[in-house]
PDB file of N, H, CA, C and O in Angstrom:
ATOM      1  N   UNK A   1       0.632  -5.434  -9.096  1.00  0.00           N
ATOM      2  CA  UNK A   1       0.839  -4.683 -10.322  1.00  0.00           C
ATOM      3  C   UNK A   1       1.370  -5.591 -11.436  1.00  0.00           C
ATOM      4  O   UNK A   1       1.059  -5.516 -12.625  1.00  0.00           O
ATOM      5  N   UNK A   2       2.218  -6.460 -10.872  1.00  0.00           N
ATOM      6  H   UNK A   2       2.470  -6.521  -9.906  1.00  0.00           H
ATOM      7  CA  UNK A   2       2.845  -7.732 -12.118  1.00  0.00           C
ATOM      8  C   UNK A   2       1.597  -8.112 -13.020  1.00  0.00           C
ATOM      9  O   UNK A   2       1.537  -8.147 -14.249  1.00  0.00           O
ATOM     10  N   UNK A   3       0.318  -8.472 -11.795  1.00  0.00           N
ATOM     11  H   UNK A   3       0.366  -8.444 -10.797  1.00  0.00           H
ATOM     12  CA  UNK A   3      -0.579  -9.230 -12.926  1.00  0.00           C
ATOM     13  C   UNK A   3      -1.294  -8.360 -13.743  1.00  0.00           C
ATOM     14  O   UNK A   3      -1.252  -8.624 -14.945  1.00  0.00           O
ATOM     15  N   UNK A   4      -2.076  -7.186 -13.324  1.00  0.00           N
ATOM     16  H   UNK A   4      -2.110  -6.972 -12.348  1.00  0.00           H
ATOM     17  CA  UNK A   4      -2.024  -5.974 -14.225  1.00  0.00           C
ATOM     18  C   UNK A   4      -1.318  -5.604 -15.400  1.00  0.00           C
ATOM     19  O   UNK A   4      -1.895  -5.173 -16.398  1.00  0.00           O
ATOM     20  N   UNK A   5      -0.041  -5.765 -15.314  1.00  0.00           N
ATOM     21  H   UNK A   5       0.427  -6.115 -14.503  1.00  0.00           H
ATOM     22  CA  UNK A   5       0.867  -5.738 -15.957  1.00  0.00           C
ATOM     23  C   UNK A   5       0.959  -6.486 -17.311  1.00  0.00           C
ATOM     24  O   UNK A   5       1.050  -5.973 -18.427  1.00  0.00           O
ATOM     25  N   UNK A   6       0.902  -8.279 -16.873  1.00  0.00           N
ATOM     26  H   UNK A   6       0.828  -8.696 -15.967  1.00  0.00           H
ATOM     27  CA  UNK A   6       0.263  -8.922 -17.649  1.00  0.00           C
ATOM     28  C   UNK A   6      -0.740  -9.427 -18.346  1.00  0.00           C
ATOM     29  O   UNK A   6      -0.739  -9.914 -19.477  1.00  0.00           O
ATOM     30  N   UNK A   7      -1.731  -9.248 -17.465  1.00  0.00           N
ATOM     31  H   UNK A   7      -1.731  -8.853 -16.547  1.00  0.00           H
ATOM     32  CA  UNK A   7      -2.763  -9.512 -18.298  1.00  0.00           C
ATOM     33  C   UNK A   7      -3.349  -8.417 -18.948  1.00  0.00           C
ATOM     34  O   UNK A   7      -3.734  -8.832 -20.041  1.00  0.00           O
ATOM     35  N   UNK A   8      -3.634  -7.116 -18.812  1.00  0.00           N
ATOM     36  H   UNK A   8      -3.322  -6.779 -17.924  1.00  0.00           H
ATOM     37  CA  UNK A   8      -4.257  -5.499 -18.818  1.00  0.00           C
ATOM     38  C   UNK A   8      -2.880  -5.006 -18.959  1.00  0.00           C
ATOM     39  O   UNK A   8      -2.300  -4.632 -17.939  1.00  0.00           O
ATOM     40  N   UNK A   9      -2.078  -4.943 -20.495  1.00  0.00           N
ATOM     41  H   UNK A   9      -2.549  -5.246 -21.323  1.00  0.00           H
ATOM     42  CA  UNK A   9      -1.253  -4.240 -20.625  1.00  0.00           C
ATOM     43  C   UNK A   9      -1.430  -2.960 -21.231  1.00  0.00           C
ATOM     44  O   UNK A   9      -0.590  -2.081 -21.039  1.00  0.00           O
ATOM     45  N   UNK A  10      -2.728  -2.706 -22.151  1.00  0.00           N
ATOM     46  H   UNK A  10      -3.410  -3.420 -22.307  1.00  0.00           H
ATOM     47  CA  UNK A  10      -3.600  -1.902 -22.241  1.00  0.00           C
ATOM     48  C   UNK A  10      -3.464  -0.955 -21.469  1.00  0.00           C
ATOM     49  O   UNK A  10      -3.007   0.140 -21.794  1.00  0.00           O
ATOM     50  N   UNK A  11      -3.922  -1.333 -20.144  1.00  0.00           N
ATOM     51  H   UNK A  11      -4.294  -2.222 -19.880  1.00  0.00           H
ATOM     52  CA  UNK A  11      -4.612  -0.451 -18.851  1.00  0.00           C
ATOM     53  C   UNK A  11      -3.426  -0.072 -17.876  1.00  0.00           C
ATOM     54  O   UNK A  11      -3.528   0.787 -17.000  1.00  0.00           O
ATOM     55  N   UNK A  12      -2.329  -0.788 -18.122  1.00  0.00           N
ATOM     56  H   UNK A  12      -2.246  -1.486 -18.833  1.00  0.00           H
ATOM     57  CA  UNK A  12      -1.200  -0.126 -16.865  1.00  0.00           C
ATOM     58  C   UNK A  12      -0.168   0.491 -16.863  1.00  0.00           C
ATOM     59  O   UNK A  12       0.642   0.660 -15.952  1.00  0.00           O
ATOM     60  N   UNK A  13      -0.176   0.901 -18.055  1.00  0.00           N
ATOM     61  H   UNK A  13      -0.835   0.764 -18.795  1.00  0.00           H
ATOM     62  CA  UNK A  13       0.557   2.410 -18.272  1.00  0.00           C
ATOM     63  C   UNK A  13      -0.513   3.629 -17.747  1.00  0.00           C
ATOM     64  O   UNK A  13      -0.047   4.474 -16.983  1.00  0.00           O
ATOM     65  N   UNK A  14      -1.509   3.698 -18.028  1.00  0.00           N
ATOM     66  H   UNK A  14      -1.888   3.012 -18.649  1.00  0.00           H
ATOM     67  CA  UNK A  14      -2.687   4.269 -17.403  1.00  0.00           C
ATOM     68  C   UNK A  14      -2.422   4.595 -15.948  1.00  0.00           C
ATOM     69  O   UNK A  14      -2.175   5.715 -15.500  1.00  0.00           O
ATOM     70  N   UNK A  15      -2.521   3.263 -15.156  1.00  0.00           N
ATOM     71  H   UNK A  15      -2.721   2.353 -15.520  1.00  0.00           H
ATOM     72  CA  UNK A  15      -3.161   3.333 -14.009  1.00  0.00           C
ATOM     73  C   UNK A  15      -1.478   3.273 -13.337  1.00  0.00           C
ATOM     74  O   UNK A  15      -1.527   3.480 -12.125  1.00  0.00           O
ATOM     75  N   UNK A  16      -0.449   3.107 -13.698  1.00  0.00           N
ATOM     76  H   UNK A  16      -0.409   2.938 -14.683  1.00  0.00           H
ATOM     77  CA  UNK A  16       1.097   3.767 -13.539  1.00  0.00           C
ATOM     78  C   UNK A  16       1.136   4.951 -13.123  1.00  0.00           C
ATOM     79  O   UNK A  16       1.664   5.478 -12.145  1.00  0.00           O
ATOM     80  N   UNK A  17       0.342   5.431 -14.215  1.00  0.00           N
ATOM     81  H   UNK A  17      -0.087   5.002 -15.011  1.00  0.00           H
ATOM     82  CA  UNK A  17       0.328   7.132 -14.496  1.00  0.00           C
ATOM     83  C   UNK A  17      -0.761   7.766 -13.225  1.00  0.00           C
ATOM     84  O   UNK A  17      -0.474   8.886 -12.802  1.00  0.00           O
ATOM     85  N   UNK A  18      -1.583   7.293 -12.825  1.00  0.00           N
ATOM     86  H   UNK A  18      -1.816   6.383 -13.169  1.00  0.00           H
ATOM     87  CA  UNK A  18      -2.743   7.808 -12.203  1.00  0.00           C
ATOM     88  C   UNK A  18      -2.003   7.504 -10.447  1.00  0.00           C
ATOM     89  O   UNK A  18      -2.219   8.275  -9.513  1.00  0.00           O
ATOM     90  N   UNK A  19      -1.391   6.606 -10.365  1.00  0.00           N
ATOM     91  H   UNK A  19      -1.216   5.979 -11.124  1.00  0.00           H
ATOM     92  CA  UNK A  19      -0.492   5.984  -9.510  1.00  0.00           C
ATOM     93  C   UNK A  19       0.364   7.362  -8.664  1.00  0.00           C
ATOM     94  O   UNK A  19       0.468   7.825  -7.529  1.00  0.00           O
ATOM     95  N   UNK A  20       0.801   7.591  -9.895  1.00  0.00           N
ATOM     96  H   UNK A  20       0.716   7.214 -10.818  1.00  0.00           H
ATOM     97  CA  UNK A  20       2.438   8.634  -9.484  1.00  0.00           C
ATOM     98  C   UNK A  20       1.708  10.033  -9.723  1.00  0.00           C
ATOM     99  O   UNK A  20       2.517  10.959  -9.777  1.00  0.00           O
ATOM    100  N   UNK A  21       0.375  10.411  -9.880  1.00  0.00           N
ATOM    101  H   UNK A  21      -0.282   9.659  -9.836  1.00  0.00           H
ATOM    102  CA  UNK A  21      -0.430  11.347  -9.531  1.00  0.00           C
ATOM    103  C   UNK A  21      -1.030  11.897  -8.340  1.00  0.00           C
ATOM    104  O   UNK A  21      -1.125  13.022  -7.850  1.00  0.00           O
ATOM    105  N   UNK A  22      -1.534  10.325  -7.932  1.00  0.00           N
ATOM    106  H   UNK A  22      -1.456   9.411  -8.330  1.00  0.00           H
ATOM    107  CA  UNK A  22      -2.148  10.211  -6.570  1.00  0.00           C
ATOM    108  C   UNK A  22      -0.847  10.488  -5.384  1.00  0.00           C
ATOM    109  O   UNK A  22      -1.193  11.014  -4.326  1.00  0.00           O
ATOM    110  N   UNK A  23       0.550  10.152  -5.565  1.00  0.00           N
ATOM    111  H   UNK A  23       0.830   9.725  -6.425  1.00  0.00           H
ATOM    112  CA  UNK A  23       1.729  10.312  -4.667  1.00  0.00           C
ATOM    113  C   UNK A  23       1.928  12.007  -4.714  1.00  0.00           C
ATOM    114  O   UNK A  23       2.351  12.645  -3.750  1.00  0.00           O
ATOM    115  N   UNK A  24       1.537  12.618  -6.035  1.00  0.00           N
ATOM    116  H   UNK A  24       1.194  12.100  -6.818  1.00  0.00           H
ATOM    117  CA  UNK A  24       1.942  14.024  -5.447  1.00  0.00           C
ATOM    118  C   UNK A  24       1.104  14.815  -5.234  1.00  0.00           C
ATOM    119  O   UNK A  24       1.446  15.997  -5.248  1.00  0.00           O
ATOM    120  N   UNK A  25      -0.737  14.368  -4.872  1.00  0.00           N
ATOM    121  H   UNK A  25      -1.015  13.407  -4.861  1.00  0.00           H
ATOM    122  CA  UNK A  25      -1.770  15.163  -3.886  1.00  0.00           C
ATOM    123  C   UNK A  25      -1.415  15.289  -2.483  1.00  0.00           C
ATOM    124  O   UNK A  25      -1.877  16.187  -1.779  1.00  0.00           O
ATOM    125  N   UNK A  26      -0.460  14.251  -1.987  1.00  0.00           N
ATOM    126  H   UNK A  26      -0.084  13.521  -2.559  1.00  0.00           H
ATOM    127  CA  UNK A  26      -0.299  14.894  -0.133  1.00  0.00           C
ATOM    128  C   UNK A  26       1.138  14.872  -0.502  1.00  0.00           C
ATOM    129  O   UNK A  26       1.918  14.492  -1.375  1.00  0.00           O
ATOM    130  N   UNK A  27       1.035  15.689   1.014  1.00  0.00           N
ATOM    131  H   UNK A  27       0.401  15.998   1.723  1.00  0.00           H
ATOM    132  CA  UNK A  27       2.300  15.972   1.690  1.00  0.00           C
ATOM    133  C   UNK A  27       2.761  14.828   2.211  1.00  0.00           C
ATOM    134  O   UNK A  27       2.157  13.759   2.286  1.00  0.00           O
ATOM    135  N   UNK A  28       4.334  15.191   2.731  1.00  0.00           N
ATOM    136  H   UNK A  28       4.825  16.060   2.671  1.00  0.00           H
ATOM    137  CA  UNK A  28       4.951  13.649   3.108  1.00  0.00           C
ATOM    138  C   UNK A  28       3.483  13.963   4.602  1.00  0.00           C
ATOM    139  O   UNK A  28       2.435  13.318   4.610  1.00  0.00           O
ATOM    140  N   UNK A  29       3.789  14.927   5.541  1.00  0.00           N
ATOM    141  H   UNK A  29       4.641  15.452   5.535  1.00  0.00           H
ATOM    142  CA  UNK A  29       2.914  14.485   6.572  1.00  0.00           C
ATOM    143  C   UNK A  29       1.768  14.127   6.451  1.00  0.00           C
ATOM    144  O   UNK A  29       1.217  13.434   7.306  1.00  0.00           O
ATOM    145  N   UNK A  30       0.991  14.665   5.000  1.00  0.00           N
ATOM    146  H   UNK A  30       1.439  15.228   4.305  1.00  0.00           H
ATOM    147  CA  UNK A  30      -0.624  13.827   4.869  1.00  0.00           C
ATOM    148  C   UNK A  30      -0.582  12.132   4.654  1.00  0.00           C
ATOM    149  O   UNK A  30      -1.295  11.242   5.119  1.00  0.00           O
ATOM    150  N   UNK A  31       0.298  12.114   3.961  1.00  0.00           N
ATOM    151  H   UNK A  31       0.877  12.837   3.584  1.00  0.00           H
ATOM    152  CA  UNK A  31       0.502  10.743   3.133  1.00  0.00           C
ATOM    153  C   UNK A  31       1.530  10.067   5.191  1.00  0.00           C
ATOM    154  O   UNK A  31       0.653   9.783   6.007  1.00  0.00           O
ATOM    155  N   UNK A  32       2.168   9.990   5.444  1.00  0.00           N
ATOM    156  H   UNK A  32       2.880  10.221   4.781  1.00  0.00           H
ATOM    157  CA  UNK A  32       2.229   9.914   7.711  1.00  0.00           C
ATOM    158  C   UNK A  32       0.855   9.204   8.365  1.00  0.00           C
ATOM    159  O   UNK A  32       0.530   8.079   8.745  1.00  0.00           O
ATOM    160  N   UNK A  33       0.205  10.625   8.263  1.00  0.00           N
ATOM    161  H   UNK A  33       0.470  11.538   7.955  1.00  0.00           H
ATOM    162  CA  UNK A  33      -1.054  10.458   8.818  1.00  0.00           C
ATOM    163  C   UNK A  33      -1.665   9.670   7.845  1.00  0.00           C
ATOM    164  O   UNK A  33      -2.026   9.040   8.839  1.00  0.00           O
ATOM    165  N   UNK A  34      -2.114   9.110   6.954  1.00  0.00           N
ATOM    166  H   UNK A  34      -1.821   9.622   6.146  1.00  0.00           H
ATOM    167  CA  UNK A  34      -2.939   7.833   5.992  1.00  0.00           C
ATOM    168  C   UNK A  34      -2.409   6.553   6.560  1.00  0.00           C
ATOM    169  O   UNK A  34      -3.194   5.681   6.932  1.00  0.00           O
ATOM    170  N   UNK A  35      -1.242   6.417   6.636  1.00  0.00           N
ATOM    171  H   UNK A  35      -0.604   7.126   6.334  1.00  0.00           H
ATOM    172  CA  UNK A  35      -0.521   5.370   6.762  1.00  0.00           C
ATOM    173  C   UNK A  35      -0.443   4.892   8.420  1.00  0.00           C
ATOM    174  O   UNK A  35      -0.226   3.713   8.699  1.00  0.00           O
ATOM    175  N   UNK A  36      -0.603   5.726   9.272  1.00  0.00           N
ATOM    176  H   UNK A  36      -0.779   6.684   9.045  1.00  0.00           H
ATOM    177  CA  UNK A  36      -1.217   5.521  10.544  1.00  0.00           C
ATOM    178  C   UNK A  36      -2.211   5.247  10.728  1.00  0.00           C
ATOM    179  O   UNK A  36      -2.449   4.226  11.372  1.00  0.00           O
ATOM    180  N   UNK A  37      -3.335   6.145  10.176  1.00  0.00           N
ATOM    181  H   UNK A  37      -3.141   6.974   9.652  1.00  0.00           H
ATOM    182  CA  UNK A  37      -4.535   5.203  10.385  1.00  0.00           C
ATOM    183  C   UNK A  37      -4.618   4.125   9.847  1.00  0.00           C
ATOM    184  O   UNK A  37      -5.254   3.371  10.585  1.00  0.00           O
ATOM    185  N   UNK A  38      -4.227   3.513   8.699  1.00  0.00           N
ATOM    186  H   UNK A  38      -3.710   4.125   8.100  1.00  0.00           H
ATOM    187  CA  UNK A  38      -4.847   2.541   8.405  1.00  0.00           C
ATOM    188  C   UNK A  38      -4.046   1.492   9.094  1.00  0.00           C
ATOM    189  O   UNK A  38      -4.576   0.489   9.571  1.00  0.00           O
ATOM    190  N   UNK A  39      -2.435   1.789   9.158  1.00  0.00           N
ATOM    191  H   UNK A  39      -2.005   2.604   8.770  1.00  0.00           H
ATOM    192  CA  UNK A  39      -1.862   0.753  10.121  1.00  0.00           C
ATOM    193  C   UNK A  39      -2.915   0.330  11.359  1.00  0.00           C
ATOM    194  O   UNK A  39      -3.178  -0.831  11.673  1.00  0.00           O
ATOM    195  N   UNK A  40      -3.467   1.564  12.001  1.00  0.00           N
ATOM    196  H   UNK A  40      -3.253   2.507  11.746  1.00  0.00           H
ATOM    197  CA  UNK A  40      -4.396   1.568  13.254  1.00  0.00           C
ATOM    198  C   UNK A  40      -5.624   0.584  12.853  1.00  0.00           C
ATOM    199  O   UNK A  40      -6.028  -0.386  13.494  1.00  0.00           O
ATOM    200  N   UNK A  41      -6.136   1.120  11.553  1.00  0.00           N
ATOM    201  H   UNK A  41      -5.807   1.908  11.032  1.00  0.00           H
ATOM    202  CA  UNK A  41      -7.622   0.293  11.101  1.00  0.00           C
ATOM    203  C   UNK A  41      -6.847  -1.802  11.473  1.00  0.00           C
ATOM    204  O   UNK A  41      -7.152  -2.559  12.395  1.00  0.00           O
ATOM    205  N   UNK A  42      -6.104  -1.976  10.592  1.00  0.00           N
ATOM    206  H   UNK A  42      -5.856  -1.361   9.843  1.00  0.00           H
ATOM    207  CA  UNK A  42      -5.616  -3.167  10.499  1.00  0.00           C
ATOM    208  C   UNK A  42      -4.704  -3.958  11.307  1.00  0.00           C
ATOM    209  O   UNK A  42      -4.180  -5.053  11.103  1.00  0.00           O
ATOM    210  N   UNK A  43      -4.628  -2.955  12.485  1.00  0.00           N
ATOM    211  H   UNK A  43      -5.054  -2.065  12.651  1.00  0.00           H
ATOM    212  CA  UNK A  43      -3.311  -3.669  13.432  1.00  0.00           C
ATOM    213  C   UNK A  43      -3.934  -4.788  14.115  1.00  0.00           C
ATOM    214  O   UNK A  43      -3.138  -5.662  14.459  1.00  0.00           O
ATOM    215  N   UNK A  44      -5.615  -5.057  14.505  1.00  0.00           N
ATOM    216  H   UNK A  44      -6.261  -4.347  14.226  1.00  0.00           H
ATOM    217  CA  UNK A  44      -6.108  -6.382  14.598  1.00  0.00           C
ATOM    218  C   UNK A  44      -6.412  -7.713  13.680  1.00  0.00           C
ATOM    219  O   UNK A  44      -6.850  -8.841  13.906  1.00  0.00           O
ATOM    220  N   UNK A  45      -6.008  -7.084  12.672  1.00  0.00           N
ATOM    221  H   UNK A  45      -5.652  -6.167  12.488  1.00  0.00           H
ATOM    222  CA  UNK A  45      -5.748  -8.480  11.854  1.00  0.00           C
ATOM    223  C   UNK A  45      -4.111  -8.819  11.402  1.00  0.00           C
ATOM    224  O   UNK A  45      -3.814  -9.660  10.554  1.00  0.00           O
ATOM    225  N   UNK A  46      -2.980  -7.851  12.272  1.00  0.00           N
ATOM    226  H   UNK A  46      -3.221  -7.167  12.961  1.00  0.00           H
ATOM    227  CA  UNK A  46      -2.060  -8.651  11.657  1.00  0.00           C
ATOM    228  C   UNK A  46      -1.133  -9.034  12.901  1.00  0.00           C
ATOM    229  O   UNK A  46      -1.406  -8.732  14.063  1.00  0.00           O
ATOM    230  N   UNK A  47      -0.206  -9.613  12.568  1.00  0.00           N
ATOM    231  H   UNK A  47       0.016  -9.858  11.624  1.00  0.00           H
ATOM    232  CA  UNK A  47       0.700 -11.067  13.325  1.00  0.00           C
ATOM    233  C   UNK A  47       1.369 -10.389  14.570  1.00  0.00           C
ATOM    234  O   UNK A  47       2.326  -9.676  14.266  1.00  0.00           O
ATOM    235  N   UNK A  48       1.080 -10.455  15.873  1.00  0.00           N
ATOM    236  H   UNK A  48       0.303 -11.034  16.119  1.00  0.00           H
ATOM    237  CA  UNK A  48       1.703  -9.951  16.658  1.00  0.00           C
ATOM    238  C   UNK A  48       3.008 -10.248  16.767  1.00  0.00           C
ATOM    239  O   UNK A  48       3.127 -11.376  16.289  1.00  0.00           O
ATOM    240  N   UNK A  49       4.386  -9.731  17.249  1.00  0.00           N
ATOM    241  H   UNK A  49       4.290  -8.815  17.638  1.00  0.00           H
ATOM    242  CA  UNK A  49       5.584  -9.613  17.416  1.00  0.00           C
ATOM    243  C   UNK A  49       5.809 -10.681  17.722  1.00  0.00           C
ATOM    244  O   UNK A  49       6.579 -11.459  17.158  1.00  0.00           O
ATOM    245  N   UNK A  50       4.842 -10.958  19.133  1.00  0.00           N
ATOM    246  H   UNK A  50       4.217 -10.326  19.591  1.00  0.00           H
ATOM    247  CA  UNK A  50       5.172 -12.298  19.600  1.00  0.00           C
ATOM    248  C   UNK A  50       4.946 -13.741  18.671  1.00  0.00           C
ATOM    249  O   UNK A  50       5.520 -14.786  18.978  1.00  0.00           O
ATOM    250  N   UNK A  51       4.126 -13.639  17.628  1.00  0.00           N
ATOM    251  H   UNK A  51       3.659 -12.790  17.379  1.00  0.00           H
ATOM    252  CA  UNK A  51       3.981 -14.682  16.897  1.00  0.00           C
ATOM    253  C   UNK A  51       4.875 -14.966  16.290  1.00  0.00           C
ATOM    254  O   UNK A  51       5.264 -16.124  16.137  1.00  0.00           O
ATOM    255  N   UNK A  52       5.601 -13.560  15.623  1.00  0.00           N
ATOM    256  H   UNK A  52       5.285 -12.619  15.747  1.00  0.00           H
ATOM    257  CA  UNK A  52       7.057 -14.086  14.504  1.00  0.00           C
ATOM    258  C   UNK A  52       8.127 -14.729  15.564  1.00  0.00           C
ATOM    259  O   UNK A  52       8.831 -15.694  15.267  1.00  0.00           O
ATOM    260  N   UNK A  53       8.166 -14.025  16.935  1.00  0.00           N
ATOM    261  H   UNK A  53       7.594 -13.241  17.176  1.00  0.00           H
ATOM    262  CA  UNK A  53       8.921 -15.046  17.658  1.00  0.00           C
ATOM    263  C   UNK A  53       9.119 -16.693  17.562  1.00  0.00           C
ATOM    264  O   UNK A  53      10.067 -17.448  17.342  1.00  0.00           O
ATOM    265  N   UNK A  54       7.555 -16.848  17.878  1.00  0.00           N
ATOM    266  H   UNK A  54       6.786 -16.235  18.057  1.00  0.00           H
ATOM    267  CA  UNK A  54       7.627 -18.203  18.299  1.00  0.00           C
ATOM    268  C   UNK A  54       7.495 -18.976  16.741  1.00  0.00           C
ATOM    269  O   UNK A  54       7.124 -20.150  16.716  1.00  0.00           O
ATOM    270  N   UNK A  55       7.765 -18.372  15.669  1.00  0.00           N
ATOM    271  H   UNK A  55       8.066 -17.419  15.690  1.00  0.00           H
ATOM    272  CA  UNK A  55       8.159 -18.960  14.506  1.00  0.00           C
ATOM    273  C   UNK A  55       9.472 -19.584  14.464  1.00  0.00           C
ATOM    274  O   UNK A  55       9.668 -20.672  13.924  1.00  0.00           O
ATOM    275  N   UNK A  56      10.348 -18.909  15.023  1.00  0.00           N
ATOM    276  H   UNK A  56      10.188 -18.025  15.462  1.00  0.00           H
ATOM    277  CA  UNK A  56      11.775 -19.155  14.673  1.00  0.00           C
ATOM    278  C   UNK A  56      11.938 -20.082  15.893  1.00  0.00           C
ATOM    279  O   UNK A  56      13.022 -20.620  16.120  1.00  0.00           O
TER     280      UNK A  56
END
């Protein structure tokens, strides 16, 4: 949103606004369930537990 911000200052009061619109079409449990699936869609592309381990 920063670069939006900066470069398209025009456009992001707009899309701010369209933002905090889209948050009050679901419910907390619709907006639950979105956020599960897609955790689900993407949980094979991100860093298993064990990886941040063997970071430190």
């Amino acid at each position: 949103m920063d670069i939006i911000e900066e470069d398209y200052p025009e456009k992001y009061d707009t899309l701010k606004n369209k933002i905090s619109q889209l948050g009050r079409l679901f419910t907390q449990d619709e907006w639950l369930n979105i956020l599960m699936k897609s955790r689900a869609e993407h949980d094979p592309f991100l860093p298993k537990r064990s990886d941040w381990e063997r970071k430190d």
